[in-house]
N, C-alpha and C positions, 0 to 999 in steps of 0.2 A: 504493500500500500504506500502509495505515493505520501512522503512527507510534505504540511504547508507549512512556510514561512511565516513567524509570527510578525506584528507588523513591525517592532523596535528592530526585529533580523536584516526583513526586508529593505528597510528605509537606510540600515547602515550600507547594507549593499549600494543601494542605491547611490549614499555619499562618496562612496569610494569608486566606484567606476565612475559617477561623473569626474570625481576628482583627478584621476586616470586620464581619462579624456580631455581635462584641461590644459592637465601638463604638457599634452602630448604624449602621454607613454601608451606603449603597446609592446607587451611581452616583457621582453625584460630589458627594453630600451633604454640609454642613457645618455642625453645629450653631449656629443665632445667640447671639450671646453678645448681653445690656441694653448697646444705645448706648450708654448711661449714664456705663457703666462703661471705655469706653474711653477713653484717654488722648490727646489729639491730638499729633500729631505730622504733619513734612512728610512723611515717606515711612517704611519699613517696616526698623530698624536689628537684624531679627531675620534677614535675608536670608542668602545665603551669602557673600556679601563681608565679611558682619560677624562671625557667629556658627559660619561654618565653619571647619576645621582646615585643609580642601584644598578645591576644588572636586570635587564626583561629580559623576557622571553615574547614571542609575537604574541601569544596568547595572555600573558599577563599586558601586554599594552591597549589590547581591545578593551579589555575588563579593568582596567586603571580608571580612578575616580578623572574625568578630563583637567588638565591641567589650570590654572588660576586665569588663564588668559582664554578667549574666545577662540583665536586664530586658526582658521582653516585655512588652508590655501587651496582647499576647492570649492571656495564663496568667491561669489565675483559681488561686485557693486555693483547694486541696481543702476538702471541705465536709467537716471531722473533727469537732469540736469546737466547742462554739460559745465565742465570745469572751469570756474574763476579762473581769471588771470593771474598768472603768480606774480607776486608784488616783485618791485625792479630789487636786484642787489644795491641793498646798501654798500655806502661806502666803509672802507676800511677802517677795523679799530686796531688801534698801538695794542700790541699783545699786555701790556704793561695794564690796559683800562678794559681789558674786555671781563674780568669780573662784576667791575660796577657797573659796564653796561644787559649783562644776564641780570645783574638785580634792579633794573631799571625795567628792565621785560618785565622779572617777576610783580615788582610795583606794577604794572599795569597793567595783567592780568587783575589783578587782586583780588578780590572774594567773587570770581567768576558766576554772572546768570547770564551769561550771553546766548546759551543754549540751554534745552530741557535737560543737558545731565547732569544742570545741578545738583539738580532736585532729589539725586540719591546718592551723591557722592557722600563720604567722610573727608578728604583731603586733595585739593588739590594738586598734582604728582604735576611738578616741576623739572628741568630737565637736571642730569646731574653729574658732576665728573670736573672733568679738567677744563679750563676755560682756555688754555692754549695746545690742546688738543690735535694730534695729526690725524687722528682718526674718530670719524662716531659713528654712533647705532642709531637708528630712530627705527621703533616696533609701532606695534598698533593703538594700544589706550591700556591703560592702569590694570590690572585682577584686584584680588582680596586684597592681598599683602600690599600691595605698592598704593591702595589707596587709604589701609590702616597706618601705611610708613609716610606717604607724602614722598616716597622715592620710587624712582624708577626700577625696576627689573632687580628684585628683591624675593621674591618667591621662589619656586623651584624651577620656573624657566630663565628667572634671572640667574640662580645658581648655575644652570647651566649657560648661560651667557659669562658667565665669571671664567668658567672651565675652557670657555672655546676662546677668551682673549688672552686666559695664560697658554694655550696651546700657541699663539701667534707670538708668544716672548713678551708680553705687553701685562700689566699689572692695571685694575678697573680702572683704579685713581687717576690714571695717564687716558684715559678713554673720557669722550663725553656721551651720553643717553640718552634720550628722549623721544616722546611719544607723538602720534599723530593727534590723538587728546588728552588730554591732563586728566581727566575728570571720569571717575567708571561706568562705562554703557550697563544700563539693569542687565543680567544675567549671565552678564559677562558677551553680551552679545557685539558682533561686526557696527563701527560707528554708521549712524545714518549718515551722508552726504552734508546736507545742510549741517552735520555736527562737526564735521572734519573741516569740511571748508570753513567755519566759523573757527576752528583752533587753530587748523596750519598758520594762519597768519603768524600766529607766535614762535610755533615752529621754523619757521622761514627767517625771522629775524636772530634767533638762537643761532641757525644755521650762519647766516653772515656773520652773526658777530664770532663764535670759533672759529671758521675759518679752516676746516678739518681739510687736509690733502684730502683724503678719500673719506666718504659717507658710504654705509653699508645700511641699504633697505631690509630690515627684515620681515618678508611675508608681501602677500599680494597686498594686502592693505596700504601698507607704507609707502611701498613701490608704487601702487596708484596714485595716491595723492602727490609722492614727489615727481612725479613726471608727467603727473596731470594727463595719462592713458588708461585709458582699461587693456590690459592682455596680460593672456595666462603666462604664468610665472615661468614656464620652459621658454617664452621666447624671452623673456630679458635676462635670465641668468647667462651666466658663462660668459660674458663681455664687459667694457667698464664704457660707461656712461656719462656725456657731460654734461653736470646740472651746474650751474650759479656758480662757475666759475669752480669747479672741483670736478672730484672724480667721484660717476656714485656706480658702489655694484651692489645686485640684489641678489639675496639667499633666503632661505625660507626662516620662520621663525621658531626660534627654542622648543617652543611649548608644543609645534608641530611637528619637532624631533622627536621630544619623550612622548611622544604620541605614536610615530613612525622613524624607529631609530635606522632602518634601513637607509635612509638619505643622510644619514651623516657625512658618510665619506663624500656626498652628492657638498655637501654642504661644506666640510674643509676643502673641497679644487676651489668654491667660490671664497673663501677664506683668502687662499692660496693666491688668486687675484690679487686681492686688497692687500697681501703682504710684499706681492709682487712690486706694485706703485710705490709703495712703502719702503724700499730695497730691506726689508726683515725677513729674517731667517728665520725657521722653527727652532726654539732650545732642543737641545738633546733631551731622551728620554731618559728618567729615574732609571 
């Protein structure tokens, strides 16, 4: 007798082959990234020995409570509106005043209602790290932890963004972070449009004032809003990107690691990139 599919079965099916589909993959395809751009190293410091919390198993990752953050990277963004103009780059700060002017941002932020996700936030999650910075992160919006902390990527997809910047030689503190929104969408859910567009403004200005050689998108979410396109995450990974006068490359985001640790390695050659520009080396292993 033929087994049914219950619907919670069904529906994940469902997530994952379209997700499949987005990417691009079919079988056990993986897009080539330019030799070029790889960074040599003896062996692969993106593994789960290095960059995992625990060890999974495939079957302990489907059955894992989903991680603090919403992020799929087989959600696309509704097609509402098409994209604001990104505001002109500012002009340059003396590395010497770009702290006072992140706290002039933060000032003008301030007790944010500009959008409805005030309305359930605990803390406003400001950008965070190094203000003369050669490199940053920018993910999607706050979880639990990062909106209980007021800081960015603090929970256990932040842990593992801690693990994947000691894998590049680089310590948090020398990194800077930040979100496409400050503020937690209910249920951890993909920002609506109007919410994103109404944040990046700040994001954009953060961006000018570090000044990061290379920006690293993580997740479709990110990647969207900073390139102001919609496309599935297989076409912009594997290249480096010119945004506002730097270099931006996209990889998927942490939280869709511990979810699907199989794309790690996918996720250290885009690494791999960004240390490229960077002329950094991976540290030797333990």
């Amino acid at each position: 007798m033929a087994r049914t599919l219950d619907a919670a079965t069904r529906k994940a099916l469902e997530e994952r082959l379209r997700f499949y589909g987005e990417l691009g993959l079919t079988e056990f395809y993986r897009r080539p990234v330019d030799p070029s751009l790889i960074v040599e190293c003896e062996s692969e410091p993106i593994d789960d020995a290095v960059i995992s919390i625990a060890p999974h198993t495939v079957a302990e990752v489907v059955e894992e409570p989903r991680p603090e953050t919403s992020v799929q990277e087989d959600q696309t963004i509704p097609p509402r509106k098409p994209f604001p103009a990104a505001p002109q780059v500012a002009a340059a700060v003396p590395p010497a005043d770009r702290v006072s002017a992140l706290r002039l941002i933060r000032e003008d932020v301030g007790d944010c209602t500009r959008c409805a996700l005030h309305t359930g936030r605990t803390k406003i999650v400001f950008g965070d790290g190094s203000a003369q910075a050669r490199l940053m992160f920018v993910g999607e919006g706050p979880g639990a932890d990062e909106d209980a902390q007021g800081i960015p990527f603090v929970g256990r997809a932040g842990q593992l963004l801690n693990n994947m910047i000691a894998a590049m030689g680089l310590k948090r503190e020398e990194v800077y972070i930040a979100n496409v929104v400050m503020c937690r969408p209910p249920g951890n859910r993909t920002p609506e449009p109007a919410e994103a567009n109404t944040c990046s403004q700040f994001l954009f200005r953060q961006i000018d004032v570090v000044r990061p050689e290379v920006l690293v998108a993580l997740g479709a979410t990110a990647a969207t809003y900073l390139l102001g396109q919609r496309q599935p995450l297989a076409g912009l990974r594997g290249r480096v990107h010119g945004f506002r006068e730097t270099k931006l490359i996209v990889t998927y985001h942490p939280a869709f690691l511990l979810r699907d640790p199989r794309q790690k390695k996918e996720a250290w050659a885009d690494l791999q990139i960004a240390m490229h520009e960077l002329g950094l080396k991976a540290p030797p292993r333990a």
